[in-house]
C-alpha positions in Angstrom: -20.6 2.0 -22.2 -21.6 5.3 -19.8 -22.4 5.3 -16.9 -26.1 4.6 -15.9 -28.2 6.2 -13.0 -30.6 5.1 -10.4 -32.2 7.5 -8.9 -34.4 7.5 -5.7 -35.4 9.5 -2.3 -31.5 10.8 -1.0 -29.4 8.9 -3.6 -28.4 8.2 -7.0 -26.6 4.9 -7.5 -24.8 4.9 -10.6 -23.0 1.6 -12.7 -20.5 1.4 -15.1 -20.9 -2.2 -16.8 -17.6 -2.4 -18.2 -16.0 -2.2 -14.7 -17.9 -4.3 -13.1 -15.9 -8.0 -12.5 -19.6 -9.9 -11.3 -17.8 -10.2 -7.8 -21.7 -9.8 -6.4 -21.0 -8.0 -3.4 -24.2 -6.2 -4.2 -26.6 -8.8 -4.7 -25.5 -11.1 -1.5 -25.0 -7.6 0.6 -28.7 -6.0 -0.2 -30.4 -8.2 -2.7 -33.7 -5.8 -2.3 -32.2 -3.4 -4.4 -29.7 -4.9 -6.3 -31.4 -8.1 -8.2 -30.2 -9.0 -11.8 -33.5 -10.8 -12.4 -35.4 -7.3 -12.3 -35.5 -4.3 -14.8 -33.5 -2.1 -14.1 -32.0 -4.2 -12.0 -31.4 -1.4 -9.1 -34.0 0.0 -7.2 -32.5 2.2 -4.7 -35.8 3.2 -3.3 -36.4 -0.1 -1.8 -33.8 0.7 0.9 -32.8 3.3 2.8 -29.3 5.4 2.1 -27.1 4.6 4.6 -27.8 0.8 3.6 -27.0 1.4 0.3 -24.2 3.2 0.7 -22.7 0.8 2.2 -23.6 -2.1 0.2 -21.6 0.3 -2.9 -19.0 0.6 -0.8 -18.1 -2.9 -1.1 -18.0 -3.3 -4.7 -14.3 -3.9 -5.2 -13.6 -2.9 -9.1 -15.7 1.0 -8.5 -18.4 -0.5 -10.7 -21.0 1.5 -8.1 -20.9 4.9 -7.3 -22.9 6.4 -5.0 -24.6 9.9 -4.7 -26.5 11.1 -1.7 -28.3 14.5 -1.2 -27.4 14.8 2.4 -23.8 15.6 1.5 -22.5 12.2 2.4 -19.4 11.1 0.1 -16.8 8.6 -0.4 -13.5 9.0 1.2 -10.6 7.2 0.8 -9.3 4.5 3.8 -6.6 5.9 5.9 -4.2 2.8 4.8 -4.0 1.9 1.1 -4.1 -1.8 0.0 -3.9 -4.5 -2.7 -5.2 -7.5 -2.0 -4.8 -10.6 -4.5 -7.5 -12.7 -5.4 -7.2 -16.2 -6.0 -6.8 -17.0 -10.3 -7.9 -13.3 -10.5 -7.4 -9.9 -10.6 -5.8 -7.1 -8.0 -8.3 -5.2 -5.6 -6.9 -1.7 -4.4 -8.6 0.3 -1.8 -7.2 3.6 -0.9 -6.6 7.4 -2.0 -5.4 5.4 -5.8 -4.3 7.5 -8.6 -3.9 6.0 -12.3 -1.2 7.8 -14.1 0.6 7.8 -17.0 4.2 7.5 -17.4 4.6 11.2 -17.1 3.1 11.7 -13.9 -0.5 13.0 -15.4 -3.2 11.8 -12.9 -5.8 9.6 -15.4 -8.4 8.4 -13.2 -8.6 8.9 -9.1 -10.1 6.2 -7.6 -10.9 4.6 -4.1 -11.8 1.2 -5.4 -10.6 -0.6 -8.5 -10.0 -3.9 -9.9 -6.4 -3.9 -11.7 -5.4 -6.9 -14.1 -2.9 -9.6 -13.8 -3.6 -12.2 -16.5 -2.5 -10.3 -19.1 -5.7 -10.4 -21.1 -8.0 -7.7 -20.3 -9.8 -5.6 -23.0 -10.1 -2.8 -20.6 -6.0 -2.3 -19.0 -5.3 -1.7 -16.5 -9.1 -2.5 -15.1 -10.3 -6.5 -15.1 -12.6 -7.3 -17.2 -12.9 -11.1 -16.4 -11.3 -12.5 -19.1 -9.1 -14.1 -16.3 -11.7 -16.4 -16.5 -11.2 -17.2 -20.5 -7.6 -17.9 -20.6 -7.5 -19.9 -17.4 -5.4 -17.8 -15.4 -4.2 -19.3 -12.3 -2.5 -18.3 -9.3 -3.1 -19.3 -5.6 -3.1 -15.5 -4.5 0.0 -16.0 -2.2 3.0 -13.5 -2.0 6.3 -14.2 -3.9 9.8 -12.8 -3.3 9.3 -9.6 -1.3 10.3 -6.7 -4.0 9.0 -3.7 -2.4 11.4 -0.9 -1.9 11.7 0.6 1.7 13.7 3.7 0.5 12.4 7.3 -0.2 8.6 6.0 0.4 6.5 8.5 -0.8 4.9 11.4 1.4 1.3 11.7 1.0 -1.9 9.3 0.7 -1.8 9.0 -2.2 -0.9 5.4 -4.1 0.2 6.0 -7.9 -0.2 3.3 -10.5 1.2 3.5 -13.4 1.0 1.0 -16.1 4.4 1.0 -18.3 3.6 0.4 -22.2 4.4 -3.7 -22.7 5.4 -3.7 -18.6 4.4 -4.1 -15.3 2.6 -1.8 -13.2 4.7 0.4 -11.6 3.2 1.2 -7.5 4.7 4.7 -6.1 3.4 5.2 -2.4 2.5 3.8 0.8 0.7 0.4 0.6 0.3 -2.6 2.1 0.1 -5.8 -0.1 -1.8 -8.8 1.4 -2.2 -12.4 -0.2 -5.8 -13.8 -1.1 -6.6 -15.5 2.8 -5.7 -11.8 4.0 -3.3 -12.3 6.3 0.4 -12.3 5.0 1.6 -8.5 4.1 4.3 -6.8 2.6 4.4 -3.0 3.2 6.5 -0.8 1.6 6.5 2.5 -1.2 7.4 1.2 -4.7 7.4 -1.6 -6.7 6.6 -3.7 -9.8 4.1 -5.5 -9.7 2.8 -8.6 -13.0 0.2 -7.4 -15.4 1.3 -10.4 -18.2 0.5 -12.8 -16.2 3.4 -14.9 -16.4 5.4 -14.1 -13.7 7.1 -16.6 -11.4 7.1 -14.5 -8.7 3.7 -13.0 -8.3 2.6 -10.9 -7.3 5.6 -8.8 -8.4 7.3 -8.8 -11.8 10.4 -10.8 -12.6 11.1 -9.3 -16.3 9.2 -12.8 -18.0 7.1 -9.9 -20.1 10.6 -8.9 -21.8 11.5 -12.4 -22.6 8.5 -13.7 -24.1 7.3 -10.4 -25.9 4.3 -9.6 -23.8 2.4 -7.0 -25.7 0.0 -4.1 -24.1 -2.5 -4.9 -27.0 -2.5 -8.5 -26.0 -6.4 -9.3 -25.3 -5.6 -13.7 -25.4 
């Protein structure tokens, strides 16, 4: 599925459907222009810019994307984070780059919504099938496993998923549980993508042992 614009005075909004997690940041945060009961559902023009802009902004899987005439642009935060969400997914804010396991830069990002059940169709992005297979976890913070040595210099917060493995973290981050308030801070770990982990958020080598496959979708 492309991407689809919306188009009005100052800015195009823009909405990939097969990122977006239904989270509904937009529809609580500025229902006037983001309503699912209308066609097409956005209607930037029934707000002004700066609103919308900010309403994008908090769409945590980079579902909406945001275009505005007067120059205006996303930047990255100065601190990148992972937060965990409750019997769900990973949401990283920051300067994030999606690599492969050579070092190629995939996708930048500022905003994205990473998998930890295991199931998604769309790895490393949710896709809410979280929500089919029952995944649960409390969103707290297991065993600290970050590594303290030979952070990385730079913004910049690689992710790399490893073929039938965890995803591999390579900068400076902050982790936070789902209530927001413990942290770990650090420059590299491994964190769970199979979902069966028993020490979440980070892996503990349980995809080895029962045969966790990347093309797993159930």
């Amino acid at each position: 599925m492309a991407r689809k614009s919306y188009t009005s005075e100052g800015i195009t909004v823009s909405f990939d459907g097969v990122r977006c997690i239904h989270a509904a940041e937009c529809v609580r945060g500025l229902p006037e222009v983001f309503d699912t009961g209308k066609r097409p559902w956005i209607q930037p023009e029934h707000s002004e810019p700066g609103a919308v802009t900010q309403t994008v902004l908090r769409c945590p899987s980079g579902a909406l994307q945001f275009e505005r005439e007067d120059g205006v642009r996303e930047t990255a935060p100065d601190e990148n984070t992972i937060a965990l969400v409750a019997d769900g997914p990973l949401y990283a804010r920051g300067d994030i780059e999606i690599r492969d396991t050579e070092g190629e830069v995939l996708n930048g990002e500022t905003r994205v919504a990473l998998c930890r059940c295991g199931a998604s169709g769309n790895k490393p992005f949710c896709d809410n099938t979280h929500k089919e297979t029952g995944f649960s976890h409390d969103g707290s913070l297991g065993e600290n496993r970050f590594s303290q040595e030979e952070i990385p210099n730079g913004r910049a917060l690689g992710v790399v998923p490893t073929l039938n493995g965890p995803l591999l973290i390579q900068g400076k981050i902050e982790l936070r549980d789902a209530a927001g308030e413990v942290s770990y801070a650090g420059g590299k770990a491994a964190l769970c993508r199979c979902g069966r982990s028993g020490n979440k958020p980070f892996c503990d080598g349980t995809h080895a042992r029962t045969g966790w496959r990347e093309d797993q979708t159930a």
